[in-house]
LUMKE-535562 format. One line per 8 residues: number of its first residue (from 1); their letters; for each residue x, y, z of N, C-alpha, C. Coordinates in steps of 0.2 Angstrom, whole numbers. Example, Ala and Ser with C-alpha at 12.3 -4.5 7.8 and 13.67 -1.06 7.14 Angstrom:
1) as) 66/-28/39/62/-22/39/66/-16/39; 64/-11/35/68/-5/36/64/0/39
***
This chain:
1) xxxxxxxx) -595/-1062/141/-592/-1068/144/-587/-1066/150; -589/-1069/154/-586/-1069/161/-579/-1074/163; -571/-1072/164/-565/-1073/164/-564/-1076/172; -562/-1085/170/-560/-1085/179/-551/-1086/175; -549/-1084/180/-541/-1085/178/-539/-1089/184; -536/-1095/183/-532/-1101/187/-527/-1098/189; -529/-1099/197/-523/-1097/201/-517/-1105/201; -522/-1109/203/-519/-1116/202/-521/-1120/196
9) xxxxxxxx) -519/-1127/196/-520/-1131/187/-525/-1131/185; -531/-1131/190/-537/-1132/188/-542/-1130/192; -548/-1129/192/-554/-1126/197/-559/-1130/195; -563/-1131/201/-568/-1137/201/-575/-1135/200; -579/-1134/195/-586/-1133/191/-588/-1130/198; -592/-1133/205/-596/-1129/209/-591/-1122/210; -584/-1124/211/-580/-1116/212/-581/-1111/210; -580/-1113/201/-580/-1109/197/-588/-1104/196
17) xxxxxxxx) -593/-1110/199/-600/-1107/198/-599/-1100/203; -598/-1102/210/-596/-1097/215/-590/-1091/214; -586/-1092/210/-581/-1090/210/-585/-1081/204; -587/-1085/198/-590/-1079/193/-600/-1076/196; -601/-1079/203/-605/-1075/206/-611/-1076/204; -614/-1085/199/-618/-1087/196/-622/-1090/203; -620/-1092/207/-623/-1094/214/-622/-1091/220; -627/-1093/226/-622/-1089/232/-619/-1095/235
25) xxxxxxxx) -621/-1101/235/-617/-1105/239/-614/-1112/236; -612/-1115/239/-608/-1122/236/-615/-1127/236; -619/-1125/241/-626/-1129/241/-631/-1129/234; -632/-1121/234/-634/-1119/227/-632/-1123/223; -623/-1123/219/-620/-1124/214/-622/-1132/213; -622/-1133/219/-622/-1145/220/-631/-1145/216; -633/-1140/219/-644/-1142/215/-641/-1140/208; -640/-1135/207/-641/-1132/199/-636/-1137/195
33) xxxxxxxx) -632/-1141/197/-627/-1144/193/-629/-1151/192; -632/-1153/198/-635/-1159/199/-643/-1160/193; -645/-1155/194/-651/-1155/191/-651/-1152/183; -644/-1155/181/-643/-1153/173/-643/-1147/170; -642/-1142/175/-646/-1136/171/-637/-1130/168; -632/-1137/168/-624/-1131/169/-622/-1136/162; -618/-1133/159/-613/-1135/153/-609/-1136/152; -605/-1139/152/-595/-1136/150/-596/-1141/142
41) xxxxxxxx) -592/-1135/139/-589/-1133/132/-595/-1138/128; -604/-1135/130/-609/-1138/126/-611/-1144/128; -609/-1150/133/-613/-1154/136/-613/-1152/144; -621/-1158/145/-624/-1155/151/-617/-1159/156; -616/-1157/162/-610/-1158/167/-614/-1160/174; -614/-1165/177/-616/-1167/183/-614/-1166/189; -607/-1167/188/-601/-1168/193/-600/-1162/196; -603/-1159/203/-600/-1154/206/-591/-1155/205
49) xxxxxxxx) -590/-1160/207/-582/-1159/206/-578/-1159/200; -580/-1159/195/-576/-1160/189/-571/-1155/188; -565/-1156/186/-560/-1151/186/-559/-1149/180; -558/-1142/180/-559/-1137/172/-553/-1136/172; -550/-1135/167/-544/-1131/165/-544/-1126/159; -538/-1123/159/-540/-1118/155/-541/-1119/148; -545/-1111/143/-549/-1113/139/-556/-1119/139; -557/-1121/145/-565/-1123/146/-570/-1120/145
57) xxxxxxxx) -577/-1118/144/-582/-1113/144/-587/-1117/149; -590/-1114/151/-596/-1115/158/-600/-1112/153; -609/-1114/155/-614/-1112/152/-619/-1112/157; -622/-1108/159/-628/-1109/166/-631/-1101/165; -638/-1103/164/-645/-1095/165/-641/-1093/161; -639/-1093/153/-638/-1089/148/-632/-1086/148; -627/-1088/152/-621/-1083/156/-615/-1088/153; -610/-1087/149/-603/-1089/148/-598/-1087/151
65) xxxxx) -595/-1094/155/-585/-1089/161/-583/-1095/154; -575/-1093/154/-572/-1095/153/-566/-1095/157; -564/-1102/156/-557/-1102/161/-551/-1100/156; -547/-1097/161/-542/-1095/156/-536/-1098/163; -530/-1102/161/-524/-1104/163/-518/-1101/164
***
């Protein structure tokens, strides 16, 4: 499982995709999230912008980040 650590309150789902290396772009991140195929903490998540905070879980291609605060 893959660790994004908050520099600020919260980090926003497309971010976090880019940020743990899951996509290469913000374009990528807006299709794969858009097209239901991402998770947060077990349900499917639409919202490129949704804001995670710490102890959240991300779910995409078999792969777990956690955010940590």
């Amino acid at each position: 499982m893959e660790i994004i650590k908050l520099k600020e309150e919260f980090i926003k789902l497309g971010q976090a995709l880019k940020a743990a290396g899951l996509v290469d772009s913000g374009v990528d991140a807006k299709f794969v999230i858009q097209n239901g195929e991402v998770k947060v903490n077990g349900t499917v998540e639409t919202q490129r912008g949704k804001k995670l905070y710490g102890g959240e879980i991300i779910e995409f291609e078999g792969q777990q980040i956690k955010i940590e605060a």
